[in-house]
GUBA-794468 format. One record per residue (C-alpha): residue number from 1; x, y, z; residue in one letter. Coordinates in steps of 0.02 Angstrom, whole numbers. Layout:
<rs>
(r NUM,(X,Y,Z),'A')
...
</rs>
This chain:
<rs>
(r 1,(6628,5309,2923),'X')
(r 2,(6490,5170,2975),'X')
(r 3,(6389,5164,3131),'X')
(r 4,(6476,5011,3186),'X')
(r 5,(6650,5086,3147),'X')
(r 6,(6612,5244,3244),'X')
(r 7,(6551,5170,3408),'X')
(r 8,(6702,5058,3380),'X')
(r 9,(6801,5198,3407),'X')
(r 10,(6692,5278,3561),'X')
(r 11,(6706,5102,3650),'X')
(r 12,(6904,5084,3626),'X')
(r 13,(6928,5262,3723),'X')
(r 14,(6836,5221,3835),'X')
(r 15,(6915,5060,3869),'X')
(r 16,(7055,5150,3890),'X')
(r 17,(6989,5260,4015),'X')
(r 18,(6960,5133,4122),'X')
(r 19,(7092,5030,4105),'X')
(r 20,(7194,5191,4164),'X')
(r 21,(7073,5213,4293),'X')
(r 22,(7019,5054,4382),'X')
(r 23,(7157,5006,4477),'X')
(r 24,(7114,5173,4591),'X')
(r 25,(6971,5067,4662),'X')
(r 26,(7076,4985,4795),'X')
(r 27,(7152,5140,4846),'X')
(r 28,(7023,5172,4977),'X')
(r 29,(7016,5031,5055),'X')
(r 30,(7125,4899,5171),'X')
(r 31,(7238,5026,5294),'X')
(r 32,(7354,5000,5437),'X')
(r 33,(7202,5045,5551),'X')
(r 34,(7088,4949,5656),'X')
(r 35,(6939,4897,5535),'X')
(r 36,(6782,4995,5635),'X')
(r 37,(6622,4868,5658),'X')
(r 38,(6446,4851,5735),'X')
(r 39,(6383,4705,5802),'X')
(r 40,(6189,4692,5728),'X')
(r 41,(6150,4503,5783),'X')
(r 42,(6184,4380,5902),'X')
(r 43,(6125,4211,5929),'X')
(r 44,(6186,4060,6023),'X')
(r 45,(6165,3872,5948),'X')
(r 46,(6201,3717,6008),'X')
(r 47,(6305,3595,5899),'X')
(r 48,(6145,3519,5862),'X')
(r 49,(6064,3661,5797),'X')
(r 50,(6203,3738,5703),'X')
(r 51,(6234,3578,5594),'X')
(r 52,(6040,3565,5551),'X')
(r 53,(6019,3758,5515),'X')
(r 54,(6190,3759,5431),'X')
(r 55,(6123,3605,5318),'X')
(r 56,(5948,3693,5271),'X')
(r 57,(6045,3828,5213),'X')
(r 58,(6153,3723,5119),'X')
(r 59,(5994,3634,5040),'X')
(r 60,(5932,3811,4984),'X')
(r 61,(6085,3848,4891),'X')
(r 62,(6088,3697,4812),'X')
(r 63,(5907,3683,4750),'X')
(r 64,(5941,3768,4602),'X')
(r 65,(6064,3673,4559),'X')
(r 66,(5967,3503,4551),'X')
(r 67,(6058,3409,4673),'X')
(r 68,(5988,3268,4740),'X')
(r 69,(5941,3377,4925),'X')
(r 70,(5881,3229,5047),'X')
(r 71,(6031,3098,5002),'X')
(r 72,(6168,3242,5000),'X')
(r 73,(6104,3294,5170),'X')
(r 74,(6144,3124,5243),'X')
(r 75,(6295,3098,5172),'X')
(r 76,(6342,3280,5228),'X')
(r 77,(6263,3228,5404),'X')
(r 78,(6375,3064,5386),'X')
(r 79,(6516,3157,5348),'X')
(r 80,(6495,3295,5483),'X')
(r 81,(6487,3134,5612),'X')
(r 82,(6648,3077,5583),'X')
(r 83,(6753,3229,5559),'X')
(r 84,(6885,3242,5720),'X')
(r 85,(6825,3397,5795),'X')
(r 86,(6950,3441,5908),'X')
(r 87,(6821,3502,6053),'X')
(r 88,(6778,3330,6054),'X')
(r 89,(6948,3292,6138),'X')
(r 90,(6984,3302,6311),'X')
(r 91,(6855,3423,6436),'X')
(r 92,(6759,3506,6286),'X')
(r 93,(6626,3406,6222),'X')
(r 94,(6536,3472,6076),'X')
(r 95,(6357,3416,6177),'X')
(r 96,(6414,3543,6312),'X')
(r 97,(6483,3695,6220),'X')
(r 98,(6380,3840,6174),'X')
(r 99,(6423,3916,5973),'X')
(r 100,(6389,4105,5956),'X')
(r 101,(6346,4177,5778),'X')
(r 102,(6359,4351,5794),'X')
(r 103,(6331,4466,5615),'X')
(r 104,(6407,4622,5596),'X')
(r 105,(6432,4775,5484),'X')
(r 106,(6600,4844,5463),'X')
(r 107,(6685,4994,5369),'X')
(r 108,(6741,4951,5179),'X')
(r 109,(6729,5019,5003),'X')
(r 110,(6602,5014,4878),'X')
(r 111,(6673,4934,4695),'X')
(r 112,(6657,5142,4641),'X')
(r 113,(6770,5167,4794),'X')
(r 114,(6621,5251,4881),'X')
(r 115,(6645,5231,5081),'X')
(r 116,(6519,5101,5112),'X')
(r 117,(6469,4974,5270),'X')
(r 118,(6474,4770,5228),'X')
(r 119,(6428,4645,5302),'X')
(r 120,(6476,4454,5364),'X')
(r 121,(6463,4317,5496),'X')
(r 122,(6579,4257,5632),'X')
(r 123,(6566,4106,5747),'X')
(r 124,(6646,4054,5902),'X')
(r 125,(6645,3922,6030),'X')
(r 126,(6587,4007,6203),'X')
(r 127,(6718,3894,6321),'X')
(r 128,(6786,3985,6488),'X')
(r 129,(6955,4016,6476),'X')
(r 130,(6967,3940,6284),'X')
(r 131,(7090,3998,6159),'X')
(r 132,(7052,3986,5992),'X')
(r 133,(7186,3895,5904),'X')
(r 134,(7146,3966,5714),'X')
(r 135,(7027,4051,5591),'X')
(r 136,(6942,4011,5442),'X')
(r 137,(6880,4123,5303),'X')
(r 138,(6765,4038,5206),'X')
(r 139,(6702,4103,5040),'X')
(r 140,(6538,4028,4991),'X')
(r 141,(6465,3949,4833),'X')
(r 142,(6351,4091,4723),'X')
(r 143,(6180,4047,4818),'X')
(r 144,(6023,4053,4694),'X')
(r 145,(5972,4215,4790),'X')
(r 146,(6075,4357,4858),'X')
(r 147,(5955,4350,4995),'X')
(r 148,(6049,4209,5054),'X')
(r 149,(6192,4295,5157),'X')
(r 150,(6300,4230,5294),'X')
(r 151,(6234,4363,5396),'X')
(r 152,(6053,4283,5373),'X')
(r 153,(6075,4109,5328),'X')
(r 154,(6210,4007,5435),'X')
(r 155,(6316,3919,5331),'X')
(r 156,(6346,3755,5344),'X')
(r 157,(6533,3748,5374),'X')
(r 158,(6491,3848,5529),'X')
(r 159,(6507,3657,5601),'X')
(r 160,(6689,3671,5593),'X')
(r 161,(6686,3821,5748),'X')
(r 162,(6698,3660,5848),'X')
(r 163,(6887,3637,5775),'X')
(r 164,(6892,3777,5894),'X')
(r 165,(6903,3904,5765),'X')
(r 166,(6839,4066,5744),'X')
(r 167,(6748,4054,5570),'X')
(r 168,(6742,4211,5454),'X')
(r 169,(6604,4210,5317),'X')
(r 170,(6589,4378,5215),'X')
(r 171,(6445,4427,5138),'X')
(r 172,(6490,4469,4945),'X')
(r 173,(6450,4643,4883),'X')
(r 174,(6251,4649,4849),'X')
(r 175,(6206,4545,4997),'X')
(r 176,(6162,4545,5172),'X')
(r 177,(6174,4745,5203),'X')
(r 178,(6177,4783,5034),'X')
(r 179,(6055,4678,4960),'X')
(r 180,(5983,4748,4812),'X')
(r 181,(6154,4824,4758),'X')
(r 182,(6235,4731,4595),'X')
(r 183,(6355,4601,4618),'X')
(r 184,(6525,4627,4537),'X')
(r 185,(6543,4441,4495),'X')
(r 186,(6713,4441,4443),'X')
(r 187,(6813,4569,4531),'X')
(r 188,(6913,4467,4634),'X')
(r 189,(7035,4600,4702),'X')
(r 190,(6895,4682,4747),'X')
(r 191,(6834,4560,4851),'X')
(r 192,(6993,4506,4923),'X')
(r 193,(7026,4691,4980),'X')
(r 194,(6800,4670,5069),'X')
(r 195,(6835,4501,5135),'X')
(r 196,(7024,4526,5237),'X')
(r 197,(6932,4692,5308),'X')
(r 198,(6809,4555,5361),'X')
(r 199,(6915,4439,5463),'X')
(r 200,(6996,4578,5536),'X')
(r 201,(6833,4653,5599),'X')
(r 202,(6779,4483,5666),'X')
(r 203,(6976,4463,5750),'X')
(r 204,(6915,4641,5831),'X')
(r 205,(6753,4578,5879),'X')
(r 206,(6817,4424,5948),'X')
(r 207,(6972,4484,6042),'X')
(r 208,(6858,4657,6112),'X')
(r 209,(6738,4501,6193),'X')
(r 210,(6888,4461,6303),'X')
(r 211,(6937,4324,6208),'X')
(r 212,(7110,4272,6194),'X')
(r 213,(7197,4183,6043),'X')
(r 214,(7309,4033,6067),'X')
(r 215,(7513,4077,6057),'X')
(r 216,(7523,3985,5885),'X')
(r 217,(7332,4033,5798),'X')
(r 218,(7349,4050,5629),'X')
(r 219,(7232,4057,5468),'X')
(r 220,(7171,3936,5320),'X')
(r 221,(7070,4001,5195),'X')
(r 222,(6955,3917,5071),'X')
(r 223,(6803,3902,4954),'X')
(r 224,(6723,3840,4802),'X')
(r 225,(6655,3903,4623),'X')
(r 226,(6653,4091,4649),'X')
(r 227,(6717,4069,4819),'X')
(r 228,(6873,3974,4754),'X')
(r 229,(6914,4134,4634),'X')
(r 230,(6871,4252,4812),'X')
(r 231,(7015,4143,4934),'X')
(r 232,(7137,4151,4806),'X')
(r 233,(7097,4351,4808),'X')
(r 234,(7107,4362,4986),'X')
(r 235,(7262,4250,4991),'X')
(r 236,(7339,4367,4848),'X')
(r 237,(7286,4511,4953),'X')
(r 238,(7326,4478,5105),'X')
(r 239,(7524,4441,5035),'X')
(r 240,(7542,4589,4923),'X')
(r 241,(7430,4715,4992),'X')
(r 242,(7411,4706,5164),'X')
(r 243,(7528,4805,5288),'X')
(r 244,(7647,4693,5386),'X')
(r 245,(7579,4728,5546),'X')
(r 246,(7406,4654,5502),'X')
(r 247,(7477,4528,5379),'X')
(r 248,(7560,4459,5566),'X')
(r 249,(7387,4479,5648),'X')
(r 250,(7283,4349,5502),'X')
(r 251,(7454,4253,5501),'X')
(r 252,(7367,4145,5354),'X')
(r 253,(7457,3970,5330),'X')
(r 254,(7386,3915,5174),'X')
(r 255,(7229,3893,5052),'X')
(r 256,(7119,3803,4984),'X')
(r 257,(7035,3831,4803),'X')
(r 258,(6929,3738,4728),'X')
(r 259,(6857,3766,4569),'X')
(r 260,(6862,3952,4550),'X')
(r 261,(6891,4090,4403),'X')
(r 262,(7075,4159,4426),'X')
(r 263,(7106,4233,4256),'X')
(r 264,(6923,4290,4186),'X')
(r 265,(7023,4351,4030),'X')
(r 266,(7047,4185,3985),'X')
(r 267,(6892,4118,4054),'X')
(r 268,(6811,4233,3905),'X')
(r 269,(6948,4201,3792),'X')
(r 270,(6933,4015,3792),'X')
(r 271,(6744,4016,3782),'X')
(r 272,(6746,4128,3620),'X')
(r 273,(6899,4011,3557),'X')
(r 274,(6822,3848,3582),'X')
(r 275,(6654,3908,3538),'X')
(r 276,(6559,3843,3706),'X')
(r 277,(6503,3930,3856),'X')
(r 278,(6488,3779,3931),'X')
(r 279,(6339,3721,4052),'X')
(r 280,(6313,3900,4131),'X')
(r 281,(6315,4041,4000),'X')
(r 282,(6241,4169,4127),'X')
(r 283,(6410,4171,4199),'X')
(r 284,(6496,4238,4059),'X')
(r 285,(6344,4362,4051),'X')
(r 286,(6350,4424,4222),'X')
(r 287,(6533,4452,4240),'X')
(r 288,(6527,4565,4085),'X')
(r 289,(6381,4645,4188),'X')
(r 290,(6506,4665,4335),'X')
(r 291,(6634,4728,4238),'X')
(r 292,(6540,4867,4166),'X')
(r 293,(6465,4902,4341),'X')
(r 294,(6614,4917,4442),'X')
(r 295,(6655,5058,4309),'X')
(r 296,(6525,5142,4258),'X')
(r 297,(6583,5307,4321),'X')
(r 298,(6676,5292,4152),'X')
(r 299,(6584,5220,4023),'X')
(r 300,(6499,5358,3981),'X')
(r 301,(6321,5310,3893),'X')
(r 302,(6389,5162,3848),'X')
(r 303,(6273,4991,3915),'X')
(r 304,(6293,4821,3912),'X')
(r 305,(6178,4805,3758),'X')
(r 306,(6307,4852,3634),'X')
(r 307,(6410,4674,3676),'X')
(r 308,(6258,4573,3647),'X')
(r 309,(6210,4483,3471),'X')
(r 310,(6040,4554,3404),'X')
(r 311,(5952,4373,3446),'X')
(r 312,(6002,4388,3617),'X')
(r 313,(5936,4585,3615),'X')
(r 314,(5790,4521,3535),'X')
(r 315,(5747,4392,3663),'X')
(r 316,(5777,4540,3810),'X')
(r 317,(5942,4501,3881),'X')
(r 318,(5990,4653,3870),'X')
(r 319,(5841,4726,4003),'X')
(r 320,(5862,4585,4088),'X')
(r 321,(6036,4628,4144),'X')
(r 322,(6013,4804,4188),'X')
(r 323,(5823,4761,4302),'X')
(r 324,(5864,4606,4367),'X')
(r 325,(5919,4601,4555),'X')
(r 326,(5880,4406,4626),'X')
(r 327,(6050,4335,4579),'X')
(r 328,(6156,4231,4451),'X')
(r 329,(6034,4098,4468),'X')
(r 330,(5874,4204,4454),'X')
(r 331,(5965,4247,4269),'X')
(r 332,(5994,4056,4234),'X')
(r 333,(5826,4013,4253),'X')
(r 334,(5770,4153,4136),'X')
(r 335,(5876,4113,4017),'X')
(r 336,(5844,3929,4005),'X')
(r 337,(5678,4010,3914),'X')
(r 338,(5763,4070,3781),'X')
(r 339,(5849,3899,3696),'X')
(r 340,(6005,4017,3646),'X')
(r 341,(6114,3861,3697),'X')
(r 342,(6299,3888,3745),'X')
(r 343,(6360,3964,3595),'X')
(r 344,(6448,4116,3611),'X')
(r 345,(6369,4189,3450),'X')
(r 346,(6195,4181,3521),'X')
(r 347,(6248,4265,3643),'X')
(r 348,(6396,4414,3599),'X')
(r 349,(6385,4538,3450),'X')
(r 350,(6527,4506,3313),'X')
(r 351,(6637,4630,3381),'X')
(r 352,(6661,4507,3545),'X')
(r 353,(6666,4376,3444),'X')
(r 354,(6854,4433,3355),'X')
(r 355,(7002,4407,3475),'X')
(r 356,(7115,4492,3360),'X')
(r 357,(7052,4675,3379),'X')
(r 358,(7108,4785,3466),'X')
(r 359,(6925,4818,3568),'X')
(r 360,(6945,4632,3608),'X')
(r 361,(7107,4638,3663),'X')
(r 362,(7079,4796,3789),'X')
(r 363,(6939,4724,3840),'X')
(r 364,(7023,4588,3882),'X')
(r 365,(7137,4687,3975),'X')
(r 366,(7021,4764,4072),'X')
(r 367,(6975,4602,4145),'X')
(r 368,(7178,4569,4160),'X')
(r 369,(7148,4693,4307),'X')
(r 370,(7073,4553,4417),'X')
(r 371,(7208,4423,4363),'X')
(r 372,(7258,4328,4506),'X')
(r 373,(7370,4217,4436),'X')
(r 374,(7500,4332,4386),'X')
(r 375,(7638,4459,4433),'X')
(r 376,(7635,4382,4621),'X')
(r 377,(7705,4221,4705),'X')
(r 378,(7605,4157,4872),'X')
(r 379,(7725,4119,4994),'X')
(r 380,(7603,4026,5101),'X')
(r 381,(7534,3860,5016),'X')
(r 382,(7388,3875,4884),'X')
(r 383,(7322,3738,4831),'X')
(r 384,(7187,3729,4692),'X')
(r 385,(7090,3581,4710),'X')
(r 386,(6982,3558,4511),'X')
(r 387,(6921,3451,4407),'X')
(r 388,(6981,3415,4225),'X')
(r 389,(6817,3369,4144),'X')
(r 390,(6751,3530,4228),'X')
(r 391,(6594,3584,4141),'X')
(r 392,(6565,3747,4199),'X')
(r 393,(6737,3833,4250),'X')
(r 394,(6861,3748,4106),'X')
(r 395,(7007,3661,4199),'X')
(r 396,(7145,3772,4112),'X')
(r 397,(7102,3888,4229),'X')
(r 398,(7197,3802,4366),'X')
(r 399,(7339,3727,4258),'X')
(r 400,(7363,3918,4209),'X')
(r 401,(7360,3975,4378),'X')
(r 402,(7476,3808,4448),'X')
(r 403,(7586,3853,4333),'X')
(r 404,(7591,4058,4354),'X')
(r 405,(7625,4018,4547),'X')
(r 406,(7723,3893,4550),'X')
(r 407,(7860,3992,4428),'X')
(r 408,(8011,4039,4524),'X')
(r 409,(7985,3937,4662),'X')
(r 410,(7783,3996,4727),'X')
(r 411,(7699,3871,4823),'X')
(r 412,(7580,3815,4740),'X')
(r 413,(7507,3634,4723),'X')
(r 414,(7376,3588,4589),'X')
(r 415,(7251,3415,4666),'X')
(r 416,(7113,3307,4554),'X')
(r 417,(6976,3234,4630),'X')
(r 418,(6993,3044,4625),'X')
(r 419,(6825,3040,4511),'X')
(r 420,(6832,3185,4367),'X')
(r 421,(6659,3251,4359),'X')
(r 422,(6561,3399,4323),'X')
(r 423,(6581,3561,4426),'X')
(r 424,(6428,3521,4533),'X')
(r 425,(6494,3352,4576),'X')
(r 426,(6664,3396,4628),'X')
(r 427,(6588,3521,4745),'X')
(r 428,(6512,3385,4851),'X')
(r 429,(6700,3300,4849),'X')
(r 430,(6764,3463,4905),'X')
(r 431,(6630,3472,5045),'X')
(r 432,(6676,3324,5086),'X')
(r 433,(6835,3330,5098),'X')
(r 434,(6818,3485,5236),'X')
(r 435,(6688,3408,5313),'X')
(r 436,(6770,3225,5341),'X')
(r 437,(6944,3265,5371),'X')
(r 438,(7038,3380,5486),'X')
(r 439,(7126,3554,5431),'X')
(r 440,(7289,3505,5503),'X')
(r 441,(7270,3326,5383),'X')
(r 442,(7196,3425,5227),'X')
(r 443,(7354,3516,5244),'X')
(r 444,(7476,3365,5256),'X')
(r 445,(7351,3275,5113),'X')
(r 446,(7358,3421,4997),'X')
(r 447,(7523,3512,5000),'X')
(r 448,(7640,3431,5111),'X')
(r 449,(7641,3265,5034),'X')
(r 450,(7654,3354,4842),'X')
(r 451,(7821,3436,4894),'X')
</rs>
């Protein structure tokens, strides 16, 4: 029997292993317990200074991606200006009201299932005798650096505290407190399991400060790119996992997802299909990465290296995924030194390249594990807000997932931007569009006016 056949063989078992295996991750985690926290930070802004830092912040994580910074900064500025924040109504002006960040650390689970301590961000208007009316989880863009954490860099929708909302922003895995620790790109129940623990810890922070919550306060979730894959995790979550008693508590009316990975089977499928990785191959690179970190209890001596084409080993991919530790973006950059392109054969050795196998095929079911389009139905709205000439993230992704929760009668709405672009662009439409409008009129926009 050849090499090649033999560690055929070695890989499929062990693909099995895991695929028997994984699904204990979650075990550990979300309980019908109060979520323990410590409060490491906090610092009061006006709503002066949280727009600008929020903005910087937002200028940082965008750098990378070539945006023009200065003009997108005014037109976020512009945007920010004429949103109707409701502490603008009546005795609360936003001039007058004080907006507390406060970072925290709070008991979760490592992706081995290893107690661990995470981190995130809450933010809260400081009004005597206020009640906040609802809460936002917001799951960030991947920044160019995991150094750039909510719990170290405000984020910019940190503005929309003065909807008098308590804002949640988790750090992912391998920031903030765990900097320096990989990040498991694409498992999404993973982080939907982190994330709820999150906004529960901040409701305990919040409510512990004396604060009460108005009669009807209620939840919206959102976010974009990777975040858009995370709020449909924590909306999948927080419906199918989550005990009733602190399902009540988050009380989550609906989401927002824009542009995210829901299915990474097909995500890889497609690309070796089609034959294009599209305009970011270091995605499809780093989620294999994640996959194979999140279980490497059970891999055995089995790396990374052994799915990569000989070019791309010759070129030092393959060291470059196991040392790097700056982020997705740190990789792109790299990479765009190498003039492999976005084919997948430049990229994957032949035996990722066959989707009839049976190694394909389990490995493919491995990432089936983090599906979040299947084998659930949201009973609170969803609505995935993408693209079709998507660029990056193909736009099958949400007419697979529309149509996987919409089937027998999930609610589920699938929305276009009025002008089709690339992935980058629609992100500044989706900014916009939480930036400009209220939640309550995103809501009506979005869902209620689609059923």
């Amino acid at each position: 029997m050849s090499y090649i056949a033999k560690r055929g063989i070695v890989i499929l078992l062990l693909l099995f292993s895991i695929a028997l295996q994984a699904q204990s991750v979650l075990e550990t985690s979300c309980k019908d317990s109060i979520v323990p926290y410590r409060v490491i930070d906090i610092h009061d802004y006006s709503f002066k200074e949280l727009m600008d830092e929020g903005i910087n912040t937002l200028a940082r994580q965008l750098d990378v991606l070539h945006v023009p910074i200065k003009k997108f900064q005014l037109i976020i500025k512009d945007h920010i200006k004429r949103h109707p924040f409701s502490l603008n109504k009546g005795k609360y002006r936003l001039k007058n009201t004080t907006f507390r960040a406060i970072s925290f650390t709070y008991a979760s689970c490592s992706p081995e299932g290893e107690p661990v301590m995470l981190s995130g961000l809450v933010t809260i208007p400081v009004i005597d005798d206020n009640k906040p009316t609802k809460m936002l989880i917001q799951h960030r863009i991947l920044a160019p650096s995991y150094t750039i954490a909510p719990s170290n860099s405000l984020p910019f929708e940190t503005v929309l505290t003065a909807d008098n909302t308590i804002c949640v922003f988790p750090d992912y895995y391998g920031c903030g407190i765990t900097e320096g620790k990989n990040l498991p790109y694409v498992s999404l129940n993973y982080h939907g399991c982190c994330a709820t623990e999150c906004a529960l810890a901040a409701l305990n922070i919040v409510q512990n400060a004396g604060i009460e919550l108005a009669d009807n306060f209620y939840t919206w979730n959102t976010g974009y790119s990777q975040g858009g894959g995370y709020a449909l995790a924590v909306h999948k979550y927080i419906e199918t996992a989550l005990p009733d008693s602190l399902s009540r508590r988050i009380n989550l009316k609906w989401s927002l997802c824009g542009g995210g990975v829901y299915t990474p089977s097909t995500f890889y499928k497609t690309a070796i299909v089609t034959g294009n990785l599209g305009t970011t191959p270091a995605v499809f690179l780093e989620s294999l990465r994640s996959l194979f970190y999140v279980h490497k209890g059970h891999l055995g001596n089995l790396p990374p290296r052994e799915f990569l084409s000989d070019k791309a080993k010759a070129l030092g991919l393959d060291s470059l995924l196991l040392t790097y530790d700056d982020g997705l973006w740190d990789l792109v950059d790299r990479m765009g030194e190498t003039g492999l392109g976005n084919e997948p054969a430049n990229y994957f050795s032949p035996m990722m390249l066959d989707t009839t196998t049976t190694l394909f095929k389990n490995l493919m079911s491995i990432f089936d594990l983090d599906d979040c389009s299947m084998g659930w139905h949201p009973h609170a709205p969803v609505v995935l807000y993408h693209s079709k000439k998507d660029n990056c993230v193909p736009y099958q992704q949400a007419v697979n997932a529309h149509r996987n929760l919409s089937d027998s009668g999930g609610k589920c709405t699938l929305v276009n931007p009025k002008s089709n672009g690339s992935h980058v662009f629609t992100s500044v439409f989706y900014y916009a569009k939480i930036l400009r409008m209220s939640e309550e009129k995103l809501y009506k926009k979005y869902f209620l006016s689609k059923n």
